[in-house]
N, C-alpha and C positions, 0 to 999 in steps of 0.2 A: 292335126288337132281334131281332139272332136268332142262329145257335149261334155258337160261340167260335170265331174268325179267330187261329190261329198263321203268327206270320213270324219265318219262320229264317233269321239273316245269318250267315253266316260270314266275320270277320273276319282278316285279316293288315294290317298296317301301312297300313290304310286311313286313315287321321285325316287325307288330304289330302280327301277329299269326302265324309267321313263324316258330319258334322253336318248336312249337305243331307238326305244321306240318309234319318237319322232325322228331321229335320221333317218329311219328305213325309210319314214313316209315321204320325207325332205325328199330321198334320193329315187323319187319313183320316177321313170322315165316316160310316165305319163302326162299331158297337160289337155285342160285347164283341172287343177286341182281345189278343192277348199277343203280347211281341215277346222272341221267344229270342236273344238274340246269342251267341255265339260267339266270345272272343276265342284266336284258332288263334297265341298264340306273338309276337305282336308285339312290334316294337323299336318302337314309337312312342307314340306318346299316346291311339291307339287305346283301348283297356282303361280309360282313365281318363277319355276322352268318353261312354265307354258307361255307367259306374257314373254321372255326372254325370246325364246322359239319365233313365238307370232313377228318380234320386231326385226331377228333378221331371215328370215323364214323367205325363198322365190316365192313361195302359194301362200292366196288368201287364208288367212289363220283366222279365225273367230272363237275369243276367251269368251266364254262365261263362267261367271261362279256362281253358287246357289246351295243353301242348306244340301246335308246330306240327307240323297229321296232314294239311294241305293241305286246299283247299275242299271235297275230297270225304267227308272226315272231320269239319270242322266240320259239315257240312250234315247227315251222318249224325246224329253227337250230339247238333245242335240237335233234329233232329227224332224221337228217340228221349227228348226232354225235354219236346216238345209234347202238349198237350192239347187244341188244337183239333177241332172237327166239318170246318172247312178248315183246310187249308196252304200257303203260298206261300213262294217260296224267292229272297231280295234278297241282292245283294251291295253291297259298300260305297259303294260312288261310282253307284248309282240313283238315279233321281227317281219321283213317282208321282202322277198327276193326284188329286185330294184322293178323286174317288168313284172313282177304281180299284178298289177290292176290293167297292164296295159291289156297284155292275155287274157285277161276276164272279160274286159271289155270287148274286145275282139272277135272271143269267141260268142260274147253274148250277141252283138251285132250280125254277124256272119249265120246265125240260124236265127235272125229275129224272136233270140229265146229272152224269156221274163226274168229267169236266176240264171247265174255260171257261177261254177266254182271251183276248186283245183284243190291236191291233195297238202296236206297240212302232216311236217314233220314232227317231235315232240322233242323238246332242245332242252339242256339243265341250265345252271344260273351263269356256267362261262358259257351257251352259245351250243354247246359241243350235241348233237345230233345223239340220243337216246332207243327215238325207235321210230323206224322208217315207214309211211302212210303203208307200202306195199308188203309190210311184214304180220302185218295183220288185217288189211283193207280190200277192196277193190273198186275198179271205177266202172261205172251201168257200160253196159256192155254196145250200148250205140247212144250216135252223138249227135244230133239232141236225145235224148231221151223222155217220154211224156212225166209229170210231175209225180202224178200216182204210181208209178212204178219203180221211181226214185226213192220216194215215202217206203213202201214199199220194204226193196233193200235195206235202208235206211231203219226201220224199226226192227228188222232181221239182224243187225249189226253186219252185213256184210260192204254198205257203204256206209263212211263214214264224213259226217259232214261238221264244220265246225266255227263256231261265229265270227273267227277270223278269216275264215280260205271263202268264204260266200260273198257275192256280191251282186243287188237287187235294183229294177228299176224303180226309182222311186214310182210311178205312176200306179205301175202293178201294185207295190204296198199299200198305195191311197184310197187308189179304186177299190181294195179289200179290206179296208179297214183292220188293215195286220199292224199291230203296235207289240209295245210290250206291255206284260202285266205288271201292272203297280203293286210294288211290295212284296212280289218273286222273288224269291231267294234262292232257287233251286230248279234247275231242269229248264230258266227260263228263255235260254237260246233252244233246244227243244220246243218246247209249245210253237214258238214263231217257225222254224223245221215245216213243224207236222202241216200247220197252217196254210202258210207260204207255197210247200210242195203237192199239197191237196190241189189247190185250187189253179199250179203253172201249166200253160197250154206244153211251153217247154222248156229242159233246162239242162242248157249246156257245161260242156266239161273240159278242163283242163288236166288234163292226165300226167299229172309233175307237181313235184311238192314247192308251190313257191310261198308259202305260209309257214310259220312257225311258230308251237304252240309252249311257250317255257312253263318246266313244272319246278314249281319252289313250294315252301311249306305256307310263304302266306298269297298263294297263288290263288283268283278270284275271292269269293267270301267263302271258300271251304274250311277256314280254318280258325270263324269267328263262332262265339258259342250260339248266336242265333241259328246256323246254318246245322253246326252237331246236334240241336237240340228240334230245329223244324223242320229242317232241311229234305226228311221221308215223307214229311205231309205238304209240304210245298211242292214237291213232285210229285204227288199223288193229285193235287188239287190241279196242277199243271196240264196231266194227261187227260181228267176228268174235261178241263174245259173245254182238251182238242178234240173230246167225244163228241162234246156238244156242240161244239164249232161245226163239224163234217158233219153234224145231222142237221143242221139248220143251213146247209149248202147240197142236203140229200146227197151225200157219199156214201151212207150207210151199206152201198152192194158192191160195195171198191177193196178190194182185197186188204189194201191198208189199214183198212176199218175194222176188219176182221182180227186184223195182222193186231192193233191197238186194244180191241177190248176181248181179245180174248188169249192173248200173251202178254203185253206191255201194264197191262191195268192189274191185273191180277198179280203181279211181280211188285208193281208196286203197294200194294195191299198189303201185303206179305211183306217188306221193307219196311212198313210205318208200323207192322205192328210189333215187327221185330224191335226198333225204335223204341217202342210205347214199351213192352216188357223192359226194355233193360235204360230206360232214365224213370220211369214212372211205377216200375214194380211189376209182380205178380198180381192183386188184384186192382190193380184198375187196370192189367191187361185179359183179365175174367169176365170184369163189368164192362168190356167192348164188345168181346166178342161172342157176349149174353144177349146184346141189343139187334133187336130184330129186321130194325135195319141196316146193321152193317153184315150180320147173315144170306140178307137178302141176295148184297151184293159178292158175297164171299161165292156165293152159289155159282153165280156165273162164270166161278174161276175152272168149273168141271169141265172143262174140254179138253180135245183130241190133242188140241195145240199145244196146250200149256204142259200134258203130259211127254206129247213125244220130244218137244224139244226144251224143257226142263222140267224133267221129274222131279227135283230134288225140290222144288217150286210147289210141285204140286202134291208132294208129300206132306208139306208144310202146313198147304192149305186144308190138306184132310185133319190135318193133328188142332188145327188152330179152333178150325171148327164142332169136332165132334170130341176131340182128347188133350183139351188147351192147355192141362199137366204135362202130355207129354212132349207138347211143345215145347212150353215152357223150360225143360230139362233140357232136350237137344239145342235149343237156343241157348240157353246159359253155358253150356258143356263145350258147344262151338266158338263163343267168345269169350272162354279161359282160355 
């Protein structure tokens, strides 16, 4: 045995793959476990699989329910409920290989590392294995590895990290006042990523997929109109904060920082406003990119980075700013 494992779900209208869910967690061959759910406002049966769960459930179960505040409020209020030494953070429709957390655990314990986490498969709605972490991923290349050079990879897209295969010690999170953003709807396991790996002395790894990530069409909020409709500026807002988070903890000479505002920010710049032309029109995508402060910002997308490793990015950003017609055309011509 060894310290107390919290997992925090936050629920909405999940009761299409929820029962999966909690068995993976039932059958973790880990103990002492508590599992905090969250039921965030459901119209479905959600709420009443989960009290069902908690009463014949081996592990402490803890229902709450509570108006719908969105998964980044569940996730909050579970985890301001938690008493665990660790915490891991599931959403409804996960799977979890039975020794998932024991391996996290383990591995986090054995380097006295802050995070561990392991590779995360991408499964469809029977189960059936899609595409494999190793098909398009990799894992840092030594084990522990320091936080910033996790970050690092990680905003490079060559590691891939994911809010089900991570698992934190509560301490670290507290000591850093790493939560979630209220009213994120977009990128908001991200922001906690960029955060969390800035500031980990180290963070170990699990090299095997024991997580699994199901894609279905109403898979997290991707598929509701607030998410089609803000979704490019809620990730934009997202990135912006982790700018300002790593300058107010002075990372600013940390390659990840570099790695962020001057590939990641500018990509997303270039998303919201691709966004903005096509739900809001041609001019009010004129009248943005007339304003002198978002110019400002557009400017800093000129770098080395953003052209060697996506031109196509920085093609955009020249069109958006000096020839916004002809953005405008290849943007609409690209999504005919």
């Amino acid at each position: 045995m060894g310290g107390l494992l919290s997992l925090v779900s936050s629920v909405h209208n999940g009761s299409l793959f929820l029962q999966k869910t909690l068995q993976s967690l039932e059958d973790q061959d880990y103990k002492p476990i508590e599992l905090v759910l969250i039921d965030n406002g459901s119209q479905d049966e959600s709420l009443s699989i989960m009290r069902k769960f908690a009463e014949q459930s081996r592990h402490v179960v803890k229902v709450f329910h509570q108006e719908d505040m969105g998964a980044c409020g569940g996730r909050n209020r579970g985890f301001s409920m938690a008493e665990g030494e660790y915490v891991a953070f599931c959403d409804a429709d996960d799977l979890f290989a039975h020794d998932c957390f024991s391996k996290l655990i383990s591995e986090l314990e054995k380097f006295d590392a802050d995070i561990a986490f392991c590779g995360h498969d991408l499964i469809d709605v029977n189960d059936k294995v899609i595409r494999k972490y190793r098909e398009k991923f990799v894992y840092p290349k030594k084990n522990p590895e320091v936080g910033e050079e996790v970050l690092l990879q990680y905003l490079l897209g060559k590691v891939s990290i994911w809010g089900g295969a991570i698992l934190y010690r509560r301490s670290f999170l507290v000591e850093n006042g790493i939560t979630y953003t209220q009213n994120c709807y977009c990128a908001e396991d991200n922001e906690v990523f960029v955060k969390s790996l800035a500031l980990a002395q180290k963070v170990a790894c699990v090299r095997e997929s024991l997580a699994f990530w199901r894609q279905h069409p109403s898979s997290t909020g991707h598929s509701s109109i607030l998410f089609k409709t803000y979704g490019n500026l809620h990730e934009l807002a997202a990135y912006l904060r982790c700018k300002a988070f790593l300058e107010s903890k002075g990372k600013e000479n940390i390659k990840a920082y570099k790695t962020l505002t001057s590939l990641i920010i500018p990509s997303a710049y270039i998303a919201y406003l691709q966004k903005v032309l096509l739900t809001k029109g041609n001019d009010c995508f004129k009248k943005m990119v007339h304003q002198d402060s978002l110019k400002k910002q557009l400017k800093k997308g000129y770098n080395f980075t953003l052209l060697s490793r996506r031109p196509d990015l920085y093609l955009k950003l020249l069109l958006s700013m000096h020839f916004p017609e002809f953005f405008s055309r290849l943007v609409y011509t690209r999504h005919k």
